[in-house]
N, C-alpha and C positions, 0 to 999 in steps of 0.2 A: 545549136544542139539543144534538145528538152530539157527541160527542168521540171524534179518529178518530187512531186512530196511523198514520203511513206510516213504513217503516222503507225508504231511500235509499240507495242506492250512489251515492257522489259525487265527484269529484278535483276538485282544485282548477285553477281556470284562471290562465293565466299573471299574472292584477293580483293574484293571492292571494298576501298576504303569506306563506302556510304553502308554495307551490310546492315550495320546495327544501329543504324538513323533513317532510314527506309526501307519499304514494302515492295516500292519498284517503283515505276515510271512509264509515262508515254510520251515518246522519243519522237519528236515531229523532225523526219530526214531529210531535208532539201540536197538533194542530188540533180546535179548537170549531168547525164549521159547519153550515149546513143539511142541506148532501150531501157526499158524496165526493169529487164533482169540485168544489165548490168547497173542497173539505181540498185537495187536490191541487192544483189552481192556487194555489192560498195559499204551499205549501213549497213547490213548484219559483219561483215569485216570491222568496222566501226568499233560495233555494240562490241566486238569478242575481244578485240582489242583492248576494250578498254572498261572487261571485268563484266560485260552486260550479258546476259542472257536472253533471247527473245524468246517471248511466250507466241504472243499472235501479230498477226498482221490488221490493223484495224480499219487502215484506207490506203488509197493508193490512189492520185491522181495527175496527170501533168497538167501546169502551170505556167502560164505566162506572166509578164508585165503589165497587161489589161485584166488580171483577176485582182491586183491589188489598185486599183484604179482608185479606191475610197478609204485605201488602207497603209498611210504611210508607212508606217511598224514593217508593217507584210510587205510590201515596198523595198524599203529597206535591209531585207533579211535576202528578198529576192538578187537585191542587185550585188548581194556580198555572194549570194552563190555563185553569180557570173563572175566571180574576181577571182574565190578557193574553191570552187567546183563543188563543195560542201560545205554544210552550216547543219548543224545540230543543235534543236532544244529541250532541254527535258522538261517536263511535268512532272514531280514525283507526288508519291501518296506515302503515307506511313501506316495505312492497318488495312489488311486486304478488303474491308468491309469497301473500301475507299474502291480499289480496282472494280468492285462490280460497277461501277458508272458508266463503263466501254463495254462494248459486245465483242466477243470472240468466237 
């Protein structure tokens, strides 16, 4: 089955315990699934779950074992998606001057 990265622009909504210590985040999604839009329903279910808001979609690519070829880390993150189907990381920022770094 694919393995799909979505990389997420996201703040947190007001039950999120991080509100008042962050601006938001960009939520790199490694999802195993059939297609895209089921990676995609998968992480924004995630994000809501768990207080996130998404603003944009920043990338979206599938993934193999052969992209992280020089990349043990990346490697590594990969082969825990083939084990929980999902793996989430955040990047957060704390003053929106910060968010303009991504394109939307």
């Amino acid at each position: 089955m694919p393995v799909f990265i979505l990389i997420i622009n996201a703040k947190p909504e007001q039950e999120n315990s991080k509100v008042t210590d962050i601006a938001g985040a960009y939520v790199n999604c490694f999802i195993e699934a059939e297609t895209f839009d089921l990676a995609e329903e998968t992480a924004l279910k995630f994000l809501t779950t768990e207080n996130w808001r998404a603003i944009g979609l920043e990338e979206s690519y599938e993934v193999t074992k052969d992209d992280y070829f020089n990349d043990p880390k990346g490697l590594e993150v990969y082969q825990q998606v083939l084990i929980d189907k999902e793996v989430y990381t955040f990047h957060t920022y704390k003053t929106e001057d910060e968010e303009g770094r991504g394109s939307l």
